[in-house]
C-alpha positions as CSV (number, residue, x, y, z in Angstrom):
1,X,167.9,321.6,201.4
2,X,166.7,318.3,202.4
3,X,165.9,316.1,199.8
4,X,164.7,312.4,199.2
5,X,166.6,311.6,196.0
6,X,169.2,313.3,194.9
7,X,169.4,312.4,190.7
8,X,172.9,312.5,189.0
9,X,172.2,312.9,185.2
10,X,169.7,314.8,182.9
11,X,169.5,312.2,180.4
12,X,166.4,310.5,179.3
13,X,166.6,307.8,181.8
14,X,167.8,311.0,184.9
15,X,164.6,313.0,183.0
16,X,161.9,310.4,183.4
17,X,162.8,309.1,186.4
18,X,162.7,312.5,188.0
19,X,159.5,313.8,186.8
20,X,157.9,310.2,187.9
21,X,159.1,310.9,191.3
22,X,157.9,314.7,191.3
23,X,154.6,313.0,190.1
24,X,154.8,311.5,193.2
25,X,155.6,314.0,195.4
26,X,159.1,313.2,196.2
27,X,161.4,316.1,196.8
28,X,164.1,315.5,194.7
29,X,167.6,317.3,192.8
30,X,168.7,316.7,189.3
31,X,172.3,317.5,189.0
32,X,174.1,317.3,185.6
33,X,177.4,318.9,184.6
34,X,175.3,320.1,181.2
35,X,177.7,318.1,178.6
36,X,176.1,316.9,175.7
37,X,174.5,313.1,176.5
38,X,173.9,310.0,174.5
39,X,169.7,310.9,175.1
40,X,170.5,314.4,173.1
41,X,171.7,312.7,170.4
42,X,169.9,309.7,169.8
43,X,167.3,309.4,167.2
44,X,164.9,308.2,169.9
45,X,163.6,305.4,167.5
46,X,161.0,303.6,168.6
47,X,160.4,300.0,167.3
48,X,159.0,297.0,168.8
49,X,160.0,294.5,166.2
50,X,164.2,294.4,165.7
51,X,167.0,292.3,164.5
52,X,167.6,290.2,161.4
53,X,165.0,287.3,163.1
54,X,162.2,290.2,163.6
55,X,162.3,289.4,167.6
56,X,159.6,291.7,169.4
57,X,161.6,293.9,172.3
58,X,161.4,292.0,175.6
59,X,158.2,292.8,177.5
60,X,157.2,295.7,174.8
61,X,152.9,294.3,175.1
62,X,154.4,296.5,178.5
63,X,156.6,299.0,177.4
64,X,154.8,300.2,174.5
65,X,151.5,301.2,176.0
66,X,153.4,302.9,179.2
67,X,155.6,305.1,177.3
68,X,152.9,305.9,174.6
69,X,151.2,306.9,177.7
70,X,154.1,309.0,179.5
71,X,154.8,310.8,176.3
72,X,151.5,311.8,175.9
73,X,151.0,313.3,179.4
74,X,154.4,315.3,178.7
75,X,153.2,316.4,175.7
76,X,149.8,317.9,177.2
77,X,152.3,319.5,180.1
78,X,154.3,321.0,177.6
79,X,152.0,321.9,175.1
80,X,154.6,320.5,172.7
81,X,154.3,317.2,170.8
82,X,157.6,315.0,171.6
83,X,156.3,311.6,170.1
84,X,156.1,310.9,166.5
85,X,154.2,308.0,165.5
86,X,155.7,307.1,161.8
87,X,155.0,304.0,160.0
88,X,158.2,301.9,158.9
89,X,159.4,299.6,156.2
90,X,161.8,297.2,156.7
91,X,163.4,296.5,153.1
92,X,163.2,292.9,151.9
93,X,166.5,291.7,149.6
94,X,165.8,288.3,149.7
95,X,163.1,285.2,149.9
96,X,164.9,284.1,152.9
97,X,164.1,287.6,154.8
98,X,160.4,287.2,153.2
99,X,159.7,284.3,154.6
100,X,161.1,285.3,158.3
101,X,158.4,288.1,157.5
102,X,155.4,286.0,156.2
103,X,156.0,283.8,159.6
104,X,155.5,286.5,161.9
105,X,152.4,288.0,159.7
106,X,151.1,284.1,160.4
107,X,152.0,285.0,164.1
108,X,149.1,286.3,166.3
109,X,151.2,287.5,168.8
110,X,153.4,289.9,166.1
111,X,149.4,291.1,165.0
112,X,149.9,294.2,167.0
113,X,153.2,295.3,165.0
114,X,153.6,293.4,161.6
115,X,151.1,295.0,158.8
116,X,151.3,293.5,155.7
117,X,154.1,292.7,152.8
118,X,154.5,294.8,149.5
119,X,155.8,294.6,146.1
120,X,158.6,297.1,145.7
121,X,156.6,298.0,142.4
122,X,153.6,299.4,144.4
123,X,156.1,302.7,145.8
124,X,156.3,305.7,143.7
125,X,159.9,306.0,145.5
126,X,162.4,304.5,143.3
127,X,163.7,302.1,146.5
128,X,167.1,299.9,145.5
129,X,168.3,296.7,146.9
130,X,165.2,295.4,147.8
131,X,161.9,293.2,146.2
132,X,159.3,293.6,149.1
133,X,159.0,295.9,152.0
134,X,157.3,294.7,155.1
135,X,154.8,297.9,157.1
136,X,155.0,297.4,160.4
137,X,153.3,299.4,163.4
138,X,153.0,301.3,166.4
139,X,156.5,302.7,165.1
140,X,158.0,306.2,165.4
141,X,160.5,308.6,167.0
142,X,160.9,310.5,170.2
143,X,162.5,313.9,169.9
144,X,164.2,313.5,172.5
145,X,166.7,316.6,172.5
146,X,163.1,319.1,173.0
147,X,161.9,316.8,175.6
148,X,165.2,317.2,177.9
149,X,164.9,320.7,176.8
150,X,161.5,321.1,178.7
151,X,162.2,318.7,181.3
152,X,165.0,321.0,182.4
153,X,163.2,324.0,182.4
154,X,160.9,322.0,184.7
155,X,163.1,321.2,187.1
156,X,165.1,324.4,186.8
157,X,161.0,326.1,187.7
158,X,160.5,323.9,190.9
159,X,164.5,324.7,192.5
160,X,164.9,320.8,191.7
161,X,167.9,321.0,189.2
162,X,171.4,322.4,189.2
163,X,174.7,322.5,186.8
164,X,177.3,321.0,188.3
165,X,179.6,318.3,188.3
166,X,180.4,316.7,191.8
167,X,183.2,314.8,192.9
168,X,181.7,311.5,194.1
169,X,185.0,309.9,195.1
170,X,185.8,308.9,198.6
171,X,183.4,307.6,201.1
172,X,182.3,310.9,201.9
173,X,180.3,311.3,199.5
174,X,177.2,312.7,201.7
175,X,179.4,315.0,203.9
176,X,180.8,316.7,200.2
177,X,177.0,317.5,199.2
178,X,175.8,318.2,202.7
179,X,178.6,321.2,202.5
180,X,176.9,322.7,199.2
181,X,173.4,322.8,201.2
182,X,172.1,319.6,199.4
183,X,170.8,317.2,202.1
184,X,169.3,314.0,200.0
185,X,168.6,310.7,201.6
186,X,169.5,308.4,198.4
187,X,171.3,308.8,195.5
188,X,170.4,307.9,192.0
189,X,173.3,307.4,189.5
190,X,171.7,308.1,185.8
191,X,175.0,308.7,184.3
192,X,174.7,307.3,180.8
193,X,178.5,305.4,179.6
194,X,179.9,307.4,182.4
195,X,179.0,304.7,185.2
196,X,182.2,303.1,184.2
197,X,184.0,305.6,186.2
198,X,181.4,305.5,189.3
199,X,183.2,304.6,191.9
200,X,180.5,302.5,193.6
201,X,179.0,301.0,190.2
202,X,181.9,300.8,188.1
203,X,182.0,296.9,188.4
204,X,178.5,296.6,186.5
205,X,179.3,295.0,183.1
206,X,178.3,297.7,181.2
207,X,179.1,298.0,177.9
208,X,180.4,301.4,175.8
209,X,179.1,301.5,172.4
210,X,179.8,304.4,170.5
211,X,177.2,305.7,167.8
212,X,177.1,308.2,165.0
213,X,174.4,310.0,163.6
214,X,174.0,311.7,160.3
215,X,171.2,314.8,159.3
216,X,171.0,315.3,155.7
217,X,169.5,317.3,153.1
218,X,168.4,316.1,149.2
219,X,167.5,317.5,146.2
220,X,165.1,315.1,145.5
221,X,161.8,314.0,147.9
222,X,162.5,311.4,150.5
223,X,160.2,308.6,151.4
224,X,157.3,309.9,154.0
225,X,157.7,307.1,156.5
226,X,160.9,305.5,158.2
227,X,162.8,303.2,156.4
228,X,164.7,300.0,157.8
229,X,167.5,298.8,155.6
230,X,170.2,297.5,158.4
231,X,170.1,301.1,159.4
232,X,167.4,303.6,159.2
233,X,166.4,306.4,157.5
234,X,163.9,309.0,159.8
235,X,162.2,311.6,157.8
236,X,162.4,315.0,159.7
237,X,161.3,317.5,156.9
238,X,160.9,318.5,153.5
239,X,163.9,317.0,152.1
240,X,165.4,316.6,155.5
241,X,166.2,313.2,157.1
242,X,168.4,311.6,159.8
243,X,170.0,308.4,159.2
244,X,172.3,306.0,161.2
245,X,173.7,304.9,163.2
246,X,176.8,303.2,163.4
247,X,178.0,300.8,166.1
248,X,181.6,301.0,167.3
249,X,182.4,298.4,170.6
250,X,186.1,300.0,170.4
251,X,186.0,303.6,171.0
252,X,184.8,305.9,173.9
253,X,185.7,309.4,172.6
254,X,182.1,311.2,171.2
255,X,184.2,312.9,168.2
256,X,182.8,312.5,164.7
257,X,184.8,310.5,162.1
258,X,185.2,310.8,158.4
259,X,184.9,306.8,158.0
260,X,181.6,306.4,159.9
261,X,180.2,309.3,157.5
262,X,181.4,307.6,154.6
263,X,179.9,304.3,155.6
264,X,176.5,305.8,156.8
265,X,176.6,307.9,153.0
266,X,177.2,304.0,151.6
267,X,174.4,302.1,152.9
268,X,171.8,305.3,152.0
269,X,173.3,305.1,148.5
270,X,172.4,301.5,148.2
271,X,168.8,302.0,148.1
272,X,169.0,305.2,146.5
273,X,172.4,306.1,144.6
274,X,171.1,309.7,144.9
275,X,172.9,309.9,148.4
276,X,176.0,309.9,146.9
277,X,175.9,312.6,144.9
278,X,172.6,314.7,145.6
279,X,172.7,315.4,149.1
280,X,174.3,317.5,151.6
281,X,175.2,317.1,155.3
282,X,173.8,319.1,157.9
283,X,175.5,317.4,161.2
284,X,177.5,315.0,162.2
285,X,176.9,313.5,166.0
286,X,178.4,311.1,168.3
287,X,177.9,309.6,171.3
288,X,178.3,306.6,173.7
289,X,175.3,303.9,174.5
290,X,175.4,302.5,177.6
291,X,174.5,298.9,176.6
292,X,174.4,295.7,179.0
293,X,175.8,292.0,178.2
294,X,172.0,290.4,178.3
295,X,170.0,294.2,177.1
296,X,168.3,294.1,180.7
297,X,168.7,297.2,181.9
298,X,170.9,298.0,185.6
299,X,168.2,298.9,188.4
300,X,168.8,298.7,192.0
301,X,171.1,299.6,195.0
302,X,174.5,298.9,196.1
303,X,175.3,295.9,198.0
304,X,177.1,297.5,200.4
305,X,175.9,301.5,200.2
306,X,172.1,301.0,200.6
307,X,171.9,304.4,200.3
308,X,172.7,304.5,196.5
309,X,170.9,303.1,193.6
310,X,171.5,303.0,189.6
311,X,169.3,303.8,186.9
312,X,171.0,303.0,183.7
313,X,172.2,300.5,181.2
314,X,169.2,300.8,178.6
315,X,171.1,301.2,175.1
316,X,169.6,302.1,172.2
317,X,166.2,301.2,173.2
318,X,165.9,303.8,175.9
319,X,162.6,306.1,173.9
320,X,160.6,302.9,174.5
321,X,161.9,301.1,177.9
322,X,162.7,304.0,180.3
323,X,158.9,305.1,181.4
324,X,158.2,301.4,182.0
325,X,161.4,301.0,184.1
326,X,161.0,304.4,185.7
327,X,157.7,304.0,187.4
328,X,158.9,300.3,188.1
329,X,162.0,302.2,190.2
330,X,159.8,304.5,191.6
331,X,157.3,301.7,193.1
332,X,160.6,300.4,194.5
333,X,161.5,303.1,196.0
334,X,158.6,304.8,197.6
335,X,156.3,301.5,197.8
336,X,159.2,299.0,198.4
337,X,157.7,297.0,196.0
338,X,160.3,294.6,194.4
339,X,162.4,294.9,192.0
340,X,162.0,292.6,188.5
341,X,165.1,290.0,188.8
342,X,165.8,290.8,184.7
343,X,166.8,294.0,185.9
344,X,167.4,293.6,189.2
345,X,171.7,294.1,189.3
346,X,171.3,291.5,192.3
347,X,171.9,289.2,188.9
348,X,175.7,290.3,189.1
349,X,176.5,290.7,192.7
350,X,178.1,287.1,192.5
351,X,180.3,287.5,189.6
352,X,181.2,291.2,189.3
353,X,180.7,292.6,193.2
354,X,184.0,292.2,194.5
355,X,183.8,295.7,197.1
356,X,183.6,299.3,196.2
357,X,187.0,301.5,195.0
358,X,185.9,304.0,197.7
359,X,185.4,301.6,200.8
């Protein structure tokens, strides 16, 4: 079967990046070995003001609008709604944290995402360890696990996916897949934390950050909208909510631990002390983030294989940067238009490039 892009991973970024092409017309092949990936777990939160400073995302005036748009068109393919656009509230403990607030209300540029401040008095919901909580916009969740779902069936419809895991050691690479009948001209590496153990991209800094997630049930109703307290709280359902997620820098196995659960339970039970003692878990998950030293994501081919390229590297902020970065990648690939140099991994063929464990 002769192919123009062979795709190795059927996460979110492997997904999108796929059906852009197929947009496209590109023949292409998805090829995933079907374990579970850090796309099927994640919460898929999409917010375009973060961190203690309320920093918008990098280039989100961008990122926003494109996958608002992408998630759209899926949804009208699918028939399904995968995007859910959710208020949040970011809870307020301090005058310090009010006034970071009140300067980015002042801020024309935050207009688009920062609503307005409230009293902690004006909720019906009994919120803890907080005065004010600031509304922001254009907020919500992907469901991300239902989208992959779909996209696979997609691909599975057009002959353009299979489950397998190939053995991309050794510089032959091209022969191996040409003997199971695949003939692609480039490869795409989409492999989530995994890239670590490409043998072509495994010098790319990337960094493995394992996250837990919790689903929980209450006996009493939970707030309507998402709520930001240092981690977040994403209603799902009557009484049904996921919350998370935890951030360990040290630890590469996806198993579920008895002290993240306990820490997660913690920080819910500081705004309500309900959580303690009034809930119930449902699940428990755990994956791996593939995060980057400077959160630009890692687009573009090898140094010294021009036929290979990677897709990957975009963290916990995939939901909203992925069908930005995807069309961008596509334009590269079919238009030769050129790659953004914040992306570009041209920024660490200097420092990290230092020849390929297959050459």
């Amino acid at each position: 079967m002769d192919i123009d892009f062979l795709i190795v991973g059927q996460g979110l970024a492997g997904s999108l990046l796929a059906f852009e092409l197929i947009q496209r017309n590109a023949r292409i092949m998805v090829v995933d070995d079907d374990r579970e990936n850090a796309s099927q777990v994640a919460a898929g939160l999409i917010n375009p003001v973060t961190g203690i400073r309320l920093v918008k995302s990098d280039r989100v005036d961008d990122l926003l609008p494109e996958a608002k748009a992408l998630y759209s068109r899926l949804s009208k393919v699918f028939a399904r709604n995968f995007l859910v656009e959710k208020r949040m509230f970011r809870l307020l403990r301090n005058k310090a944290e009010l006034a970071q607030c009140q300067k980015r209300l002042n801020d024309s540029e935050y207009a688009a995402y920062v609503s307005k401040i409230h009293p902690r008095e004006s909720f019906a919901y009994p919120f803890h360890d907080c005065r004010w909580l600031l509304e922001q916009k254009q907020t919500g969740y992907l469901k991300t696990r239902p989208l992959l779902v779909a996209l696979r069936d997609f691909f599975i419809g057009l002959d353009s996916y299979r489950k397998v895991t190939f053995d991309f050691r050794g510089a032959q690479v091209f022969e191996s897949l040409y003997r199971q009948g695949l003939k692609p001209k480039q490869i795409i590496f989409c492999e989530g934390y995994r890239l670590i153990n490409n043998p072509w991209f495994y010098w790319l800094p990337l960094q493995a950050v394992k996250g837990e997630i919790l689903t929980i049930e209450s006996d009493f109703a939970l707030p309507e909208q998402i709520i930001n307290f240092g981690n977040w709280l994403i209603p799902i359902g009557q009484n049904r909510c996921r919350t998370g997620a935890t951030f360990d820098r040290h630890c590469t196995d996806t198993s579920i631990t008895e002290q993240a659960k306990n820490q997660m339970i913690q920080s819910l039970s500081k705004i309500d002390p309900r959580f303690e003692s009034k809930t119930r878990i449902v699940d428990q998950q755990a994956n791996i983030r593939p995060c980057t030293p400077d959160r630009m994501p890692f687009l573009g081919r090898h140094p010294a294989n021009t036929k290979l390229w990677v897709f990957n590297g975009f963290g916990a902020k995939g939901s909203l940067q992925i069908p930005w970065y995807s069309r961008h990648l596509a334009d590269t690939l079919l238009n030769d238009a050129t790659l953004d140099k914040h992306c570009n991994i041209q920024r660490y063929y200097e420092t990290h490039f230092l020849g390929s464990r297959s050459a």
